[in-house]
N, CA, C and O atoms as CSV, one atom per row, in Angstrom:
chain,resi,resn,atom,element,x,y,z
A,1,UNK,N,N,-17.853,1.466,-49.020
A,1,UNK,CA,C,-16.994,2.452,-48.403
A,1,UNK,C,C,-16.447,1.845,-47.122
A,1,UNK,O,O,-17.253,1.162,-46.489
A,2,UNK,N,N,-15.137,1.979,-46.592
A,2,UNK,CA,C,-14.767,0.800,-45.921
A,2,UNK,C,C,-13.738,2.017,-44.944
A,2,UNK,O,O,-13.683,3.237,-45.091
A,3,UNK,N,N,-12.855,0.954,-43.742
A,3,UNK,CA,C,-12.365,1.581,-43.362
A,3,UNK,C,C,-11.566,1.125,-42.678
A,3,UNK,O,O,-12.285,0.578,-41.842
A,4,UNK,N,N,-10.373,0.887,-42.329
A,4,UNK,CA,C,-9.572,0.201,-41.382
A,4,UNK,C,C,-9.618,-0.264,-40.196
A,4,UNK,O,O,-9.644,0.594,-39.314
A,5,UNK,N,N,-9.639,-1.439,-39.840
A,5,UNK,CA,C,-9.373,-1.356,-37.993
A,5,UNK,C,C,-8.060,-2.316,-37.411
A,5,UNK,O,O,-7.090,-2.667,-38.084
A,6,UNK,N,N,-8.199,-2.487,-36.627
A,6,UNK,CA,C,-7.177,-3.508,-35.635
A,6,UNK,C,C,-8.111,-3.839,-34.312
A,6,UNK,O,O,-8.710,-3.016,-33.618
A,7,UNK,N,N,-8.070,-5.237,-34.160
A,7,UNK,CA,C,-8.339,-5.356,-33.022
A,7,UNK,C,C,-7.310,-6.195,-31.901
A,7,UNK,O,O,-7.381,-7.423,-31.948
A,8,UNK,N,N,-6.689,-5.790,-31.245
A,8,UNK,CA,C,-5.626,-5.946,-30.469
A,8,UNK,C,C,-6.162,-6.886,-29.081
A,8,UNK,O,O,-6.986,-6.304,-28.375
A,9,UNK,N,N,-5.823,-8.049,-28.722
A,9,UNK,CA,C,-6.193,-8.779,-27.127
A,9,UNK,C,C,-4.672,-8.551,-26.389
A,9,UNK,O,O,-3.746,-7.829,-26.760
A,10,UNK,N,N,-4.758,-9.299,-25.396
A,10,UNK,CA,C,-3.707,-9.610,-24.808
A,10,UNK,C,C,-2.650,-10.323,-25.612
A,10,UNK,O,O,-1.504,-9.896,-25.750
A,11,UNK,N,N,-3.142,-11.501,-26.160
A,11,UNK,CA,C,-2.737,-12.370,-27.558
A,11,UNK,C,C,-1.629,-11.900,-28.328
A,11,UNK,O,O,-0.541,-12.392,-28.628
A,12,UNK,N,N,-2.262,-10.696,-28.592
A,12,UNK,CA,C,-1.578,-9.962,-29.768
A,12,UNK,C,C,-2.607,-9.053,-30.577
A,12,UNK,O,O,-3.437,-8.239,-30.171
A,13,UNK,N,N,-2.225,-9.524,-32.017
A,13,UNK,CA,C,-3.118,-8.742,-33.035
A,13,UNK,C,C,-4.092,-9.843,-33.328
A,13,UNK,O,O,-3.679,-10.818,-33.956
A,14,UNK,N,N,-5.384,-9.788,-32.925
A,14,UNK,CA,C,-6.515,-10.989,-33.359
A,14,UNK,C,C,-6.915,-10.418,-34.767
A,14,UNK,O,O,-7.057,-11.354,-35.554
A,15,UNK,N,N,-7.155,-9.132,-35.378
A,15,UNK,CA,C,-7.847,-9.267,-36.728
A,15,UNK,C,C,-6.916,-7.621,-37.462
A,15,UNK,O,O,-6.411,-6.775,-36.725
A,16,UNK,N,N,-6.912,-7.568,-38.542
A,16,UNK,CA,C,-6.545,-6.354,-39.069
A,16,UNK,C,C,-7.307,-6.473,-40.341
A,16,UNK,O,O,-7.370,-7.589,-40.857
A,17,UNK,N,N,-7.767,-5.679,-40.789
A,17,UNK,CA,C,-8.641,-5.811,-42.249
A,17,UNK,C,C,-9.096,-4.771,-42.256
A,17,UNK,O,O,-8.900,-4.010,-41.309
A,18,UNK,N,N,-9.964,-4.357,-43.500
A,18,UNK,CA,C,-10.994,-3.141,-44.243
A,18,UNK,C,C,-12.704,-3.637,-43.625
A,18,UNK,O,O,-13.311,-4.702,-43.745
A,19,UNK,N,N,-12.941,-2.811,-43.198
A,19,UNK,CA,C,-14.703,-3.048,-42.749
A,19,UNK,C,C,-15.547,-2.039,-43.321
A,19,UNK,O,O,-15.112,-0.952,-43.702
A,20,UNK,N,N,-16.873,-2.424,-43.391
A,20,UNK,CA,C,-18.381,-1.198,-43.763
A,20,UNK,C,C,-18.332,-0.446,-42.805
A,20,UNK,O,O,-18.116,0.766,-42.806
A,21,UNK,N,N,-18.590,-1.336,-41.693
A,21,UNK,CA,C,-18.839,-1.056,-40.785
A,21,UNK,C,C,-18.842,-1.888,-39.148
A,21,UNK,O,O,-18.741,-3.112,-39.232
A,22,UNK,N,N,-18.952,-1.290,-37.661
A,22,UNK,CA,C,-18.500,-1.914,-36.462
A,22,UNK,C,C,-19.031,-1.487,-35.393
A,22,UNK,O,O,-18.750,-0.333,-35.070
A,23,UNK,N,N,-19.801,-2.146,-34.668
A,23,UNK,CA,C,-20.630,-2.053,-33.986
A,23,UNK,C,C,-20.188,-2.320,-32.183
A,23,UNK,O,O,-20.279,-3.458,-31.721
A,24,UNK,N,N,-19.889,-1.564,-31.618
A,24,UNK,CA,C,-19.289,-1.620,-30.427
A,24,UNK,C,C,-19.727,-1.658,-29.659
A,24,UNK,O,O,-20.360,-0.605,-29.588
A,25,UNK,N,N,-20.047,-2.704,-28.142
A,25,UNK,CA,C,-20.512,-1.856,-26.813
A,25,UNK,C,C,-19.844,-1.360,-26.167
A,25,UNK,O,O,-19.011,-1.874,-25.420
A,26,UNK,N,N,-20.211,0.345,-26.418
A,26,UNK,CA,C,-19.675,1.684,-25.087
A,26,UNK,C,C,-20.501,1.542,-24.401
A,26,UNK,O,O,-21.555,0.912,-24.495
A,27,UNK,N,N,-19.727,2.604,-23.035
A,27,UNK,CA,C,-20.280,2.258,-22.079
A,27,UNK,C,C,-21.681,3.082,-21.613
A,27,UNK,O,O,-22.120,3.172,-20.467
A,28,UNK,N,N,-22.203,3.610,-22.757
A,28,UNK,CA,C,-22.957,4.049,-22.844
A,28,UNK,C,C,-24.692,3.922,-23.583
A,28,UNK,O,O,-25.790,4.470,-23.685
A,29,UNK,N,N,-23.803,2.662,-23.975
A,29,UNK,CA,C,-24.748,1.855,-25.256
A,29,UNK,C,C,-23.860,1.713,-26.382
A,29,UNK,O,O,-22.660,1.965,-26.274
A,30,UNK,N,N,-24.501,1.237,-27.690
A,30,UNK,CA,C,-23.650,0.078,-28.246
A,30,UNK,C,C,-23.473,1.571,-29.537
A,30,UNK,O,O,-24.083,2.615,-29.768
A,31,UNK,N,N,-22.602,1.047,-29.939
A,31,UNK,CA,C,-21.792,2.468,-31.212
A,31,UNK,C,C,-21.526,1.803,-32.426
A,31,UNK,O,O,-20.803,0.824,-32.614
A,32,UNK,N,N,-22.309,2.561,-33.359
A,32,UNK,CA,C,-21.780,1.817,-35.109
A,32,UNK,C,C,-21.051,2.569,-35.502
A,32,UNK,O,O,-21.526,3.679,-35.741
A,33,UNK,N,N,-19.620,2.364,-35.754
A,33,UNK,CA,C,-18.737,3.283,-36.679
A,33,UNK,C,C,-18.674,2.930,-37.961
A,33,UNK,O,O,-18.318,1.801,-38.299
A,34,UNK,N,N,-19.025,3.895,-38.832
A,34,UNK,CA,C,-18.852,3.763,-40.229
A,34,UNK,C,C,-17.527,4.800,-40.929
A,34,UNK,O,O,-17.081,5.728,-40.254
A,35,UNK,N,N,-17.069,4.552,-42.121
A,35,UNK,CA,C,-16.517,5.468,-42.746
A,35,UNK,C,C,-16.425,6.913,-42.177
A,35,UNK,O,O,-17.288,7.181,-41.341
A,36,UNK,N,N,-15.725,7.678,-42.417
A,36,UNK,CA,C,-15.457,9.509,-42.146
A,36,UNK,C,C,-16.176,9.740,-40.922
A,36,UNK,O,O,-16.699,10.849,-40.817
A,37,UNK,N,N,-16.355,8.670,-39.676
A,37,UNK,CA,C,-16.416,8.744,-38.359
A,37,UNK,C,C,-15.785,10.039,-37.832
A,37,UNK,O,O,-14.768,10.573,-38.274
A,38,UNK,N,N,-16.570,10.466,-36.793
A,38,UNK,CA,C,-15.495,11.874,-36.128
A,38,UNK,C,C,-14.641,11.227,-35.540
A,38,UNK,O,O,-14.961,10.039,-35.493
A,39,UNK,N,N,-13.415,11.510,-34.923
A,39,UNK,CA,C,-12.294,11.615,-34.191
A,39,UNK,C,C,-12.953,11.189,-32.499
A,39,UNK,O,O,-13.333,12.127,-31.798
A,40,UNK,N,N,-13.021,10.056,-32.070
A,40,UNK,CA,C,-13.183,9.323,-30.723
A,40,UNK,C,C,-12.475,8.477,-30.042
A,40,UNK,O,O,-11.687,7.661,-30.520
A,41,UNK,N,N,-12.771,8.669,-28.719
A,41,UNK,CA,C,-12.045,7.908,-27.955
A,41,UNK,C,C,-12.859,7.149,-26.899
A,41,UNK,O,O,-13.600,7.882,-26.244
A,42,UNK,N,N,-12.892,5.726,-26.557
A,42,UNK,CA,C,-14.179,5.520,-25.938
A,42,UNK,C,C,-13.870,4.051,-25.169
A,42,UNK,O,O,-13.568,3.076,-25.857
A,43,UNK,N,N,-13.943,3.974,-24.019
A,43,UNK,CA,C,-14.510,2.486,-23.167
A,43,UNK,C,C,-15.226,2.287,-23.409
A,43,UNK,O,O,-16.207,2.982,-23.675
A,44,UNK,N,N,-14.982,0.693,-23.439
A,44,UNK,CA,C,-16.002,-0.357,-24.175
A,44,UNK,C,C,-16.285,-1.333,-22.957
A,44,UNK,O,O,-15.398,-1.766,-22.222
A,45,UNK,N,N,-17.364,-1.566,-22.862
A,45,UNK,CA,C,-17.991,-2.862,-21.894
A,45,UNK,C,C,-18.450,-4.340,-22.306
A,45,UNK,O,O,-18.714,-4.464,-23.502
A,46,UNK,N,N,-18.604,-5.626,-21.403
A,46,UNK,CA,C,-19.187,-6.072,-21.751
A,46,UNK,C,C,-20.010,-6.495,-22.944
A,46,UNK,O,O,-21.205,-6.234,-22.807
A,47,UNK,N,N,-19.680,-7.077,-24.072
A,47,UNK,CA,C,-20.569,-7.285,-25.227
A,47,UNK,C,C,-20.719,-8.179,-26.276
A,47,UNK,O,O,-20.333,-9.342,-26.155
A,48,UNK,N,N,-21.531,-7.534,-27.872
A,48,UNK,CA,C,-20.579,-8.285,-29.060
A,48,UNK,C,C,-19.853,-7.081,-29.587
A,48,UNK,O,O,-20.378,-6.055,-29.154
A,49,UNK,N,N,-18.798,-6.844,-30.395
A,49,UNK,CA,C,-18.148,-6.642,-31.137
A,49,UNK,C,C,-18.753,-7.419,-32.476
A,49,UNK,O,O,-18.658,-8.641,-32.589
A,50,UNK,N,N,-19.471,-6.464,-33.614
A,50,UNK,CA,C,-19.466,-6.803,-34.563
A,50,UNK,C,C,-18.859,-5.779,-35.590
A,50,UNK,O,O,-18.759,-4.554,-35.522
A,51,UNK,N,N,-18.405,-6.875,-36.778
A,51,UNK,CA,C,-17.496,-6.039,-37.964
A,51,UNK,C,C,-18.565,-6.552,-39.118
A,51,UNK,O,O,-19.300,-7.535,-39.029
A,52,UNK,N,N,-18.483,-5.844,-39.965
A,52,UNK,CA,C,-19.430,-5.969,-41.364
A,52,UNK,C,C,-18.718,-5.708,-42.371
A,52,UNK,O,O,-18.012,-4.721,-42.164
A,53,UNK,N,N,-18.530,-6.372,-43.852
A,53,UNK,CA,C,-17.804,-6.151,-44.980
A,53,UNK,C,C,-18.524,-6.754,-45.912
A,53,UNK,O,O,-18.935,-7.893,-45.689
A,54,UNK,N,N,-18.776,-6.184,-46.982
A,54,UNK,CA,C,-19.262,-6.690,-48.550
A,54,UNK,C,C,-18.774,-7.554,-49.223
A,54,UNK,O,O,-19.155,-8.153,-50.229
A,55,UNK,N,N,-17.164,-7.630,-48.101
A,55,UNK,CA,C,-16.224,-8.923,-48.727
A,55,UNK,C,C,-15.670,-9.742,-48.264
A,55,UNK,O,O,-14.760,-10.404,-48.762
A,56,UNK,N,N,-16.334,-9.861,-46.789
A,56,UNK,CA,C,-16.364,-11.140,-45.991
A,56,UNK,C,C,-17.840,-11.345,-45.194
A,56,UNK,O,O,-18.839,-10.647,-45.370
A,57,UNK,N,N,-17.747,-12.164,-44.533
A,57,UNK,CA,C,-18.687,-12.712,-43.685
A,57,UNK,C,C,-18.846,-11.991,-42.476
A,57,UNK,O,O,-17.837,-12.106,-41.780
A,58,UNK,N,N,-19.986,-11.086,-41.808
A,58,UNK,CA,C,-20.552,-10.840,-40.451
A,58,UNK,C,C,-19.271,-11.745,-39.836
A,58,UNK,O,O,-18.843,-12.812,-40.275
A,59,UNK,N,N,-18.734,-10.867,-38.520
A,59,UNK,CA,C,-17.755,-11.136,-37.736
A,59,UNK,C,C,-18.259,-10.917,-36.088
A,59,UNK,O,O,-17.895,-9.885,-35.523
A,60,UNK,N,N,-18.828,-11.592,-35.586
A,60,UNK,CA,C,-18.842,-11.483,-33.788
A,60,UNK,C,C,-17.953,-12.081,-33.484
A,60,UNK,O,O,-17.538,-13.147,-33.938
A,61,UNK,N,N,-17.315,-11.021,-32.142
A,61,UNK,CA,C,-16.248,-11.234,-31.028
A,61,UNK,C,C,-17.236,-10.685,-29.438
A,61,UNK,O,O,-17.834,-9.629,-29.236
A,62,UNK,N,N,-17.090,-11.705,-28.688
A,62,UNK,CA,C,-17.346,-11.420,-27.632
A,62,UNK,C,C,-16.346,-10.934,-26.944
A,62,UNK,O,O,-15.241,-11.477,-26.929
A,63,UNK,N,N,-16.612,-9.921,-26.341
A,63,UNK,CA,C,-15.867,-9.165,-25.316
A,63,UNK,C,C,-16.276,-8.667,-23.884
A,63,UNK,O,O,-17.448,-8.388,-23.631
A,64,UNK,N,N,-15.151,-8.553,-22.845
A,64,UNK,CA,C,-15.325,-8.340,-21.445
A,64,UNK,C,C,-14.753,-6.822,-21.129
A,64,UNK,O,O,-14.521,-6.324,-20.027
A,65,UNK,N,N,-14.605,-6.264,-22.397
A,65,UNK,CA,C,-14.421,-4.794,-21.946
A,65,UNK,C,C,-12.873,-3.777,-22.911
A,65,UNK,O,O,-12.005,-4.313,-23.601
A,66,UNK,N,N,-12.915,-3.321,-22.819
A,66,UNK,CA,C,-11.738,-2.814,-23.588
A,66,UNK,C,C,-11.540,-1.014,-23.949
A,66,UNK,O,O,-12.440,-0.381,-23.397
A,67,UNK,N,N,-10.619,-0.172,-24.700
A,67,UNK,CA,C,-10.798,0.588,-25.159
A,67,UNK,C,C,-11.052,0.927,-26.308
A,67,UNK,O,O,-10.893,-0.166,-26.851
A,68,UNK,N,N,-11.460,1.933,-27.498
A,68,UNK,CA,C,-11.415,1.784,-28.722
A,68,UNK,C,C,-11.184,3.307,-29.558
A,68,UNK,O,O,-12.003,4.183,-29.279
A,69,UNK,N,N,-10.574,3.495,-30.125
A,69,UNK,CA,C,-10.191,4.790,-30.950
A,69,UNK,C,C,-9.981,5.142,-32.637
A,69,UNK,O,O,-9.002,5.037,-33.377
A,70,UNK,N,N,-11.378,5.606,-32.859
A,70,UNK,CA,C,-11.034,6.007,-34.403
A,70,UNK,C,C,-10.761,7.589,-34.572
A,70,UNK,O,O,-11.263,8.645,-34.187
A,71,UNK,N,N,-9.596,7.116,-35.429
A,71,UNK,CA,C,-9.006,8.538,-36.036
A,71,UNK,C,C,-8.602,8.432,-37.415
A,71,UNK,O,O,-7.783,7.572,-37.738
A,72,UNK,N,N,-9.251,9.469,-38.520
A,72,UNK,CA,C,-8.671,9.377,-39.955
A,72,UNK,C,C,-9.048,7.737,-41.012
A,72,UNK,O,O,-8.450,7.218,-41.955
A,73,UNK,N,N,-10.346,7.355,-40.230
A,73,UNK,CA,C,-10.656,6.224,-40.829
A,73,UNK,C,C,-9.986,4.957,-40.790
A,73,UNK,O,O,-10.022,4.119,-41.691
A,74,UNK,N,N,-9.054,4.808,-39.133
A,74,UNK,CA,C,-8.770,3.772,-38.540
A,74,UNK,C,C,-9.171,3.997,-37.614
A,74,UNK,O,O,-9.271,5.119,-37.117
A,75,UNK,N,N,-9.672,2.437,-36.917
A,75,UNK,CA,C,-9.932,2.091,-35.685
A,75,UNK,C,C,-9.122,0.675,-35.060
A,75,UNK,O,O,-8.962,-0.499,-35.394
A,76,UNK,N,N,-8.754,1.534,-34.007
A,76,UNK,CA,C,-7.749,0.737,-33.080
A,76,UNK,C,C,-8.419,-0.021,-32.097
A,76,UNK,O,O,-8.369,0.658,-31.071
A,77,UNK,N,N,-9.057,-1.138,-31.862
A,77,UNK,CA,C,-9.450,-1.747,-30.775
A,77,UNK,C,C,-8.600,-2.575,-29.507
A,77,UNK,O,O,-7.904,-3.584,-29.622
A,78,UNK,N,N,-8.870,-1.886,-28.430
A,78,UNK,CA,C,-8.308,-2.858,-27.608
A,78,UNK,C,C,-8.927,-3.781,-26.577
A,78,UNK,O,O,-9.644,-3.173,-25.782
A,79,UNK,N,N,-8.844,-5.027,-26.390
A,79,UNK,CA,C,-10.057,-5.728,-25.599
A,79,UNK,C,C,-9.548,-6.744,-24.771
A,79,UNK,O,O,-8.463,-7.305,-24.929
A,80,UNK,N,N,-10.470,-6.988,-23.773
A,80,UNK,CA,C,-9.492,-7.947,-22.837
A,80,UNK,C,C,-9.783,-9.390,-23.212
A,80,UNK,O,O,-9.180,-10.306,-22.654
């Protein structure tokens, strides 16, 4: 069961694909979004960024902070 994201840098667009699942550090502690996620909006700190898929390979991105928003089974990442 999978679900869209984007992850957006300064760069540009670094990744767009279908994921299981994505593991974020908020700034509250670290957040796994899976499939039919509620509707969020959330700063991100310091971390890894991991993505998970059945049809690729475990994905870490280190990151220095960013925002991130899933709605309707996309997630929009933005990171510095």
């Amino acid at each position: 069961m999978s679900f869209e994201i984007d992850i957006i840098s300064q760069n540009g667009l670094d990744f767009t694909g279908n994921v299981d699942s994505v593991t974020l550090p908020g700034k509250d502690g670290y957040i796994t979004v899976l499939q039919n996620h509620a509707s969020l909006v959330t700063t991100l700190k310091s971390g890894k960024l991991i993505t998970r898929s059945t049809k690729e390979k475990e994905k870490t991105i280190e990151i220095t902070g960013g925002f991130s928003e899933i709605k309707n089974n996309k997630l929009i990442v933005l990171i510095d």
